[in-house]
C-alpha positions in Angstrom: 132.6 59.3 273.8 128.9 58.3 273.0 126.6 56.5 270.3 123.3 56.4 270.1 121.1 55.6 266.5 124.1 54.7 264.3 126.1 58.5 265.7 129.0 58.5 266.9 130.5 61.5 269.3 134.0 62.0 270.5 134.4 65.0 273.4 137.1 67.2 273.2 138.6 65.5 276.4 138.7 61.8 274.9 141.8 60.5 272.7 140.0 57.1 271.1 142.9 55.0 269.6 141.6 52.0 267.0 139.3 51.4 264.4 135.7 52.9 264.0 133.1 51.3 261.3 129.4 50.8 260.8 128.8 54.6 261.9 126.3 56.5 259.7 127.5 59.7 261.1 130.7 60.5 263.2 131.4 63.8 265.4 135.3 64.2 266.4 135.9 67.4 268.7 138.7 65.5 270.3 141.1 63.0 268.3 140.7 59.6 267.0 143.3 57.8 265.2 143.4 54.7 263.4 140.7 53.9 260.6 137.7 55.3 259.8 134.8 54.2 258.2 131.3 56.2 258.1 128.8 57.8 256.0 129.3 61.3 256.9 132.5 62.7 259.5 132.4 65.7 261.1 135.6 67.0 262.6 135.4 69.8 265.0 137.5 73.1 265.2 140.5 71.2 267.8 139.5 68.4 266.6 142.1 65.6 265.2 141.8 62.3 263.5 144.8 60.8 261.7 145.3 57.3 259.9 142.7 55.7 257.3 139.5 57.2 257.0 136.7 56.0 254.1 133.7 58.1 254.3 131.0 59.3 252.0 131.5 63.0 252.8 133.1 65.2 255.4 133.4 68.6 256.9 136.5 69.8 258.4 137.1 72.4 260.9 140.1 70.8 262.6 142.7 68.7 261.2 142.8 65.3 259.7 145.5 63.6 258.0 146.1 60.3 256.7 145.2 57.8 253.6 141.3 59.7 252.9 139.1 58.7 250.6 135.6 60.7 250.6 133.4 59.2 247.9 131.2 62.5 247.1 131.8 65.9 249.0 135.4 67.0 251.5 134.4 70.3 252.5 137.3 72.0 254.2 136.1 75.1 256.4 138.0 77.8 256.9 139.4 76.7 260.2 140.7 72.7 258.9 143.6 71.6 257.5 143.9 68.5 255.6 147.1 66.3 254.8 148.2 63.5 253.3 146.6 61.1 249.8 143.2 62.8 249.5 140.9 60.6 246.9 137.7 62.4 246.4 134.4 62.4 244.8 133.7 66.5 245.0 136.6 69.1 246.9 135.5 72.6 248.8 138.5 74.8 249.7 137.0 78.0 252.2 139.6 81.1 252.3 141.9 80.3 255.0 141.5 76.5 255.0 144.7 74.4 254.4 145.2 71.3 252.2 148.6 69.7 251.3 147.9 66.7 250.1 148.6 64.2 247.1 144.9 64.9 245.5 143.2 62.1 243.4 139.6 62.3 241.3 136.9 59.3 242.4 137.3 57.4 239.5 133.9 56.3 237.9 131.6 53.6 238.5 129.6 51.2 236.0 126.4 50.0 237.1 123.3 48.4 235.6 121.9 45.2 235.1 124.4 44.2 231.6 121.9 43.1 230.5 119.8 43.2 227.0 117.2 41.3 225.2 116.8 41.9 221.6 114.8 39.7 219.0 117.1 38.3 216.2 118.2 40.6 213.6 116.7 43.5 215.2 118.0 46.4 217.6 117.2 47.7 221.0 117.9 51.0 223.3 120.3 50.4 225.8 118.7 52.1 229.2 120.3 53.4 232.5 118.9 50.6 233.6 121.1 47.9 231.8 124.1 50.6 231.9 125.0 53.6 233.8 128.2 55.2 235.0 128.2 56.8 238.9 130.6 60.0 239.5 130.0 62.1 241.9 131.4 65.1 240.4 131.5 64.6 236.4 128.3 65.6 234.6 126.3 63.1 232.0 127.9 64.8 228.9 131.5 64.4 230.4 131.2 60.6 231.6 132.8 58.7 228.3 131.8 54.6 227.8 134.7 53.1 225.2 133.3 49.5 223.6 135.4 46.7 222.9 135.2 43.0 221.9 131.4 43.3 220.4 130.0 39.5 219.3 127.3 39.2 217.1 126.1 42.5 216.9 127.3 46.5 217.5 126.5 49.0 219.3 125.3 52.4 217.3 123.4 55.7 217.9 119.7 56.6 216.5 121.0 59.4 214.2 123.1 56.5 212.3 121.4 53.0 213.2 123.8 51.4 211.0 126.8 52.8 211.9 128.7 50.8 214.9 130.2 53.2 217.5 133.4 52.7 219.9 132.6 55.6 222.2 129.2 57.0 223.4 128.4 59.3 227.1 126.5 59.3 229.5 123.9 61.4 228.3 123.5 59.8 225.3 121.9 57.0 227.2 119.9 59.2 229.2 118.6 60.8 226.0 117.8 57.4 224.6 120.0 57.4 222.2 122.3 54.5 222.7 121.4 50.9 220.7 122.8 47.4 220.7 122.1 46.0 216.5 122.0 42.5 216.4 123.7 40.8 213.2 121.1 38.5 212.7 123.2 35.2 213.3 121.6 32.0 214.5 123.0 31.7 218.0 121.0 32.9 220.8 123.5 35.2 222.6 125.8 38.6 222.0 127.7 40.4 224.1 130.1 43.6 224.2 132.8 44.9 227.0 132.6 48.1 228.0 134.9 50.8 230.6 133.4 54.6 231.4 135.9 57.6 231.4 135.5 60.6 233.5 136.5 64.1 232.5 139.4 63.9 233.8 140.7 60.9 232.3 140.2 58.0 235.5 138.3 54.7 234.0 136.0 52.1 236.0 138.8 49.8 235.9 138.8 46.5 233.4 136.0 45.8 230.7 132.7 44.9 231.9 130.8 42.6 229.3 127.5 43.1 228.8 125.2 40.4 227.2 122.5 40.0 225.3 119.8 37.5 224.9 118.2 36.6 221.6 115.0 35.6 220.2 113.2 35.0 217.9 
């Protein structure tokens, strides 16, 4: 076994039994098993790691088996077999590789700022920068936001600024689109909660509120 500059390298000769984190990029041609925690893992042809594994992305040639969660890309060569409850952001299968595994979608992410300021009575776009949704593996026009709970205000979209909206993607805010109304009422603050939706149905969890600041 050797490290150097964050890599991590397990020879086909050594059996490593424990827990591996901080690594930015792990090699296994021998076996490993425990948990598992880098940016990218490679795993060998003969190569074998088994347990918990959390990584960005992998490549598999040999076998790996376990609770797996890859946040973008598993890419499962021709030569590796995966088993076990696979979460995943993005899934290759080559001709000849083997999975058998209890498969689960990367459910989306909110990001942003939640944050608006809008002058009283007024509206303003809502940017990428106040509110996004990360998925590895659902494109803008497929990543759904559903609105609840909206105070002082709505949100609405520039074909129909005084229309309020309960659903609006992705690419609507990338488009510029998307815009919190103000009601025009004398306290200073507003706020909405918000969850994304992928295409497949999985949602960032509970209602994030976004807020908004007023003046005059």
């Amino acid at each position: 076994m050797s490290i150097g500059s964050g890599v991590l390298w397990i020879a086909s000769d050594t059996r490593v039994t424990g827990k591996v984190q901080d690594c930015k990029r792990l090699e296994v041609a021998g076996s490993l098993e425990g948990e598992l925690e880098a940016g990218t893992v490679v795993i060998h042809e003969g190569g074998q790691v088994y347990g918990d594994v959390k990584a960005e992305q992998a490549e598999v040639y040999g076998t790996m088996q376990g609770h797996i969660f890859i946040k973008n890309l598993i890419d499962i060569k021709e030569s590796g077999s995966v088993s076990g409850d696979v979460k995943y952001g993005q899934l290759s299968l080559q001709s000849g590789a083997e999975l058998e595994a209890t498969l689960k979608n990367v459910p989306p992410e909110l990001d942003g700022d939640f944050h608006l300021e809008v002058k009283r009575g007024e509206s303003v776009k809502i940017k990428t920068a106040d509110l996004t949704a990360i998925d590895p593996d659902d494109s803008a026009d497929e990543l759904t936001f559903k609105v609840s709970n909206p105070v002082r205000g709505f949100v609405a979209l520039a074909g129909s600024p005084a229309m309020a909206v309960e659903k609006f993607t992705q690419a609507d805010i990338e488009s510029g689109q998307v815009m919190f109304v103000h009601d025009g009422s004398p306290l200073n603050d507003a706020f909405f909660d918000v969850v994304v939706f992928d295409n497949d149905n999985a949602s960032s969890g509970d209602p994030q509120t976004l807020r908004v600041s007023i003046s005059d």
